[in-house]
N, C-alpha and C positions, 0 to 999 in steps of 0.2 A: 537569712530570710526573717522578716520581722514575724512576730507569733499571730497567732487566731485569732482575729476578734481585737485585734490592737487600738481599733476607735473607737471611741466615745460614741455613744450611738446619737449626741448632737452635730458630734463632724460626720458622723458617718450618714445623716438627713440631709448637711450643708452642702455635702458631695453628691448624694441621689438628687436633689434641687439643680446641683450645678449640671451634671450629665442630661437632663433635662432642659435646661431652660437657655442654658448660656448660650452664647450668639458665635464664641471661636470654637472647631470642631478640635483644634490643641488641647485648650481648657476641657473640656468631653472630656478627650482622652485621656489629661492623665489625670483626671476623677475616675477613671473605670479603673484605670492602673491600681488606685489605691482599696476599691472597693473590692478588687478581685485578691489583690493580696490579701487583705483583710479576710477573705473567706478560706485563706489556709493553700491557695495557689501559691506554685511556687514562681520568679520568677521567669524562666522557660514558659512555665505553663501559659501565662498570663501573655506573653508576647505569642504565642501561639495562638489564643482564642481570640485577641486583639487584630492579630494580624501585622505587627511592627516588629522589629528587631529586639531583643533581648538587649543592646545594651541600651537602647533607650531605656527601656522600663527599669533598668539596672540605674541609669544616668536619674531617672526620677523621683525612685525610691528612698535616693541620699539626699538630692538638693529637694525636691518639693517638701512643703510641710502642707498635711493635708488640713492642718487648721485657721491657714493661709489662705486662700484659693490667689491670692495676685503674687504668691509664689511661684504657681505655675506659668507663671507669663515667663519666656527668657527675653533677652535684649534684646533682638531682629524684631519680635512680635511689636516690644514699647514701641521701638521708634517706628516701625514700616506699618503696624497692622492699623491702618484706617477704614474705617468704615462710613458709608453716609447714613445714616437713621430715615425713617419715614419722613419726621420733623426735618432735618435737616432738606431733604428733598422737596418737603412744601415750600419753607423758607427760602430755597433758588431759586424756584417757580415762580415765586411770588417777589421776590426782588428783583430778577430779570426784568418783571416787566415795570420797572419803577424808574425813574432816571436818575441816576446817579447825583445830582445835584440836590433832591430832598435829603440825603443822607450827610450830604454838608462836601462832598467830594468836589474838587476844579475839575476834575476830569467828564469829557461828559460822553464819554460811552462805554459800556461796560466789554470788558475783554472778559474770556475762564480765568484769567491769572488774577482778576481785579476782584471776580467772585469770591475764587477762592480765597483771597487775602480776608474781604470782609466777611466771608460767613464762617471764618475760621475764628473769627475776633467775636462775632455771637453765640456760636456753638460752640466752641472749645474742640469744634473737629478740623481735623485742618489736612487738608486734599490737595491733591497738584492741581496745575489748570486741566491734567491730560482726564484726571476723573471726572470734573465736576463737566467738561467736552463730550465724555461719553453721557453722562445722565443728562444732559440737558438734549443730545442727539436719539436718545433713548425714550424722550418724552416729545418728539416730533418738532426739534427745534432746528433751527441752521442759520448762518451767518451769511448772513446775504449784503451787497452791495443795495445803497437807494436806488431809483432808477429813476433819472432823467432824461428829456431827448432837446434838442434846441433844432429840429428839423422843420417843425412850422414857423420858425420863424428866420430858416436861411433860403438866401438866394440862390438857384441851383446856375442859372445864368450865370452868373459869378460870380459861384465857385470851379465853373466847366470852365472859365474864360482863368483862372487862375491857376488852376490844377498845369494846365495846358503852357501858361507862363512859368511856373516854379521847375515843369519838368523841363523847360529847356535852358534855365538856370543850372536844372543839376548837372546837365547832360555838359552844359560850358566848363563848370568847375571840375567834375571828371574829367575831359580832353584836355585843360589846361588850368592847374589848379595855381601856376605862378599869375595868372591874370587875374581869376574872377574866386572867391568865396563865399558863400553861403552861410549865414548866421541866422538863428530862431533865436529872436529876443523873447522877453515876456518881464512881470514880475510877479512876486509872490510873497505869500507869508507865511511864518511860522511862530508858532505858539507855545508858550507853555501848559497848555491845553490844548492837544494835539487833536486836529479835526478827524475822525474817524466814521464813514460813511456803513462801514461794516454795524450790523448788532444782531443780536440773539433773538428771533420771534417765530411764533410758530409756524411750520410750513404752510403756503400760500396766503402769507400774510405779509405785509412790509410797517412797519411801524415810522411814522415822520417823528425825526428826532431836531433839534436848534443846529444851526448852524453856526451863529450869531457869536465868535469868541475873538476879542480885540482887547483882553485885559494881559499883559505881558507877550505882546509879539513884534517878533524882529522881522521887517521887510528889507526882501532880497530882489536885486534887478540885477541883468545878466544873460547870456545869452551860450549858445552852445551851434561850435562849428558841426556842418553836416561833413565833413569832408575825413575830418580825422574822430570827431566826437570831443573835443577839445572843450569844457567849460569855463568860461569866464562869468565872476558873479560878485557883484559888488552889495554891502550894505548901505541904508537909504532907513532914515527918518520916519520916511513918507514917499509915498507915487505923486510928484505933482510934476510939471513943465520943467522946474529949476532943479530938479534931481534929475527929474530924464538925462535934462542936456547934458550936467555936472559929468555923468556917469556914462555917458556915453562920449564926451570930452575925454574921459580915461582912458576910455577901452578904447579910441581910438591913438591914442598917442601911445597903447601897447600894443596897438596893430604894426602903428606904422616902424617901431624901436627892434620889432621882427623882422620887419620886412629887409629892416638895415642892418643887422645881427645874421641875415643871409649873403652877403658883400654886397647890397646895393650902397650907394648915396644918398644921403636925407634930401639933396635940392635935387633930386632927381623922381624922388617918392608923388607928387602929385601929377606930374605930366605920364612916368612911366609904369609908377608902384601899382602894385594890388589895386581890385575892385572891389569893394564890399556889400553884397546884400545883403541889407538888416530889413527880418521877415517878422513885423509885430502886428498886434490888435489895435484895435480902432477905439482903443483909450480917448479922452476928451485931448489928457495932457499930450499923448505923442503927435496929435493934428494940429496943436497950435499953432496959428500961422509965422508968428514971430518967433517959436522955438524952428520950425521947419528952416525959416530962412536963415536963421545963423548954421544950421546944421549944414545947409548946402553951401552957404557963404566957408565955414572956418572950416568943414569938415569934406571937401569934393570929391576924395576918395566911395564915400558914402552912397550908398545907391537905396532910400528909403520904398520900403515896399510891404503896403497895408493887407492884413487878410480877407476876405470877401467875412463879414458881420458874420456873427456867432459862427465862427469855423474855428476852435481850437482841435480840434482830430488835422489841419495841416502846419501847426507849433508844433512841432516836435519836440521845444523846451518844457513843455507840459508834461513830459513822460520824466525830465529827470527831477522837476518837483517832483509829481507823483511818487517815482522812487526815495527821494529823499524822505517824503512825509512816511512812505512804510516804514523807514528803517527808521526813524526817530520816533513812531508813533506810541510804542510800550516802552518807552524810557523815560524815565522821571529826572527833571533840572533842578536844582537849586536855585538859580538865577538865572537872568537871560543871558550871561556873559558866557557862562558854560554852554547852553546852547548854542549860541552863536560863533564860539569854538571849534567844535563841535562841527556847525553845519558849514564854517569854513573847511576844514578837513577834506569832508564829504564834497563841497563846493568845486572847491578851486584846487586842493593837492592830489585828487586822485581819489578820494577812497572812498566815494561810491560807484558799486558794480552796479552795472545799468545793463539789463537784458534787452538790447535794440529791437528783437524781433519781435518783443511785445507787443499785441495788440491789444489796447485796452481803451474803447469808448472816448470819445473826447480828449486824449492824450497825445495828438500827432497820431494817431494810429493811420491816417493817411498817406504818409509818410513814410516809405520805404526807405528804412536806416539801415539797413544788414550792406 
């Protein structure tokens, strides 16, 4: 047992300041540790009036040096013990509501993972996303969706007069799926600056954020069977007339190479083969008249069929962008090639899981996929 009175009565003030002031209740403790020894406690005694076990105090007594105090930190505390400061707390507050682009960032909304990365690089404190989620929920914030509607400006006519059409399409391709299929075209895009409609503002507030991002993105056209949930998705330049056809000249010579890959005959494929309805929006390029007529002309399998104006809730292909942009949306690219990699994967091989029964605003949620 170290003797009486063993400190220097400037460590022995450093240690009354730190049992006082300091912020970790560790650090306290094992300042009391040494102040109790000091006063001729033994250690029993000391783990006793403390209230901790004897061999702590015993474990403290060797390693701490009480003329240290960042002695007493051990390893779990450096790496695990983070705390936010008051400042650090104004600072999220206050960059929360700033857009990400003053700060020099491509990204343009801010996620907890995105905070925490930069207020870790200002402060030198450095938090998970799951911390900086609770003090920003702590301070009456939440992550809300924008919200839009396109109901004043759809035809309910038809859309009763379509609804009534497509459900007796499904109802054909259920009874006889060798005759008639059902495809949701669409197209879409993806960014290296991933559109995120989600942002941090205070309760009963929505904040309008830029939508506007066209500097490194790859457009996707493609479509997805309602029958089996099958995606086909091809890359494109650009949405104009001469890609529509291009890419729709593909998907159909991989319609028809299935159809024969089941024992049909290719010179038997347009009088007996499959029927295809391709369900898309009322783009300028898909109405063109002289794209329509080659379509009917080289393509007769083809059954084109426009949706009633602003009605994406019955595209069903809207739901598996949707999914794709979640799941690429907190992932940082290098290039577009990796992305594009990437969103082939998810595309076309399978590997994005798409929860059908999703209902989600504007996304085919009219649409009964299950």
């Amino acid at each position: 047992m170290p003797a009486k009175n063993f400190l220097s009565s400037e460590t022995k003030k450093t240690l009354q300041q730190a049992l006082k002031d300091h912020e970790h209740p560790d650090i306290r403790q094992r300042a009391l540790i040494f102040l109790l020894l000091n006063n001729g406690n033994t250690q029993a005694q000391t783990a006793e009036l403390i209230g901790c076990s004897l061999r702590k105090v015993a474990y403290w007594s060797i390693h701490g040096d009480p003329d240290i105090l960042d002695s007493f930190k051990d390893n779990r505390m450096k790496g695990n013990y983070r705390k936010a400061t008051e400042k650090y707390i104004n600072l999220l507050l206050e960059t929360v509501e700033v857009e990400p682009e003053k700060y020099g960032y491509e990204f343009g909304r801010w996620t907890t993972a995105r905070l925490a990365i930069h207020l870790g690089e200002q402060t030198g404190i450095e938090l998970s996303s799951t911390q900086v989620r609770r003090i920003l929920k702590s301070k009456k914030y939440v992550y809300l969706w924008a919200k839009y509607s396109l109901k004043d400006k759809q035809n309910a006519v038809e859309r009763g007069l379509f609804k009534d059409k497509l459900a007796e399409y499904l109802k054909i391709e259920k009874e006889s799926p060798n005759l008639l299929q059902v495809w949701f075209w669409d197209e879409s895009g993806f960014s290296l600056r991933v559109i995120r409609r989600k942002n941090w503002c205070k309760k009963g507030t929505r904040t309008n954020k830029r939508g506007d991002r066209r500097k490194g993105r790859i457009n996707v056209m493609g479509g997805v069977r309602y029958s089996d949930k099958k995606r086909w998705v091809d890359f494109i330049p650009s949405g104009n007339s001469a890609n529509f056809y291009a890419v729709l000249k593909t998907f159909y010579e991989d319609l028809k190479a299935e159809w024969i890959l089941q024992g049909n005959l290719a010179e038997d494929f347009k009088d007996k083969g499959c029927k295809f309805v391709i369900i898309l929006d009322n783009a300028s390029f898909h109405k063109k008249a002289e794209t329509l007529q080659k379509i009917a002309s080289e393509m007769p399998n083809l059954i084109i069929e426009f949706l009633p104006k602003y009605s994406p809730d019955y595209n069903l292909i809207e739901l598996v962008w949707h999914s794709a942009k979640e799941y690429v949306a907190n992932r940082l690219f290098e290039s577009l090639e990796k992305l594009e990699a990437l969103l082939h994967k998810l595309l076309n091989e399978g590997g994005l899981i798409i929860k059908w029964n999703r209902k989600i605003k504007n996304k085919g949620n009219l649409v009964n996929a299950v």
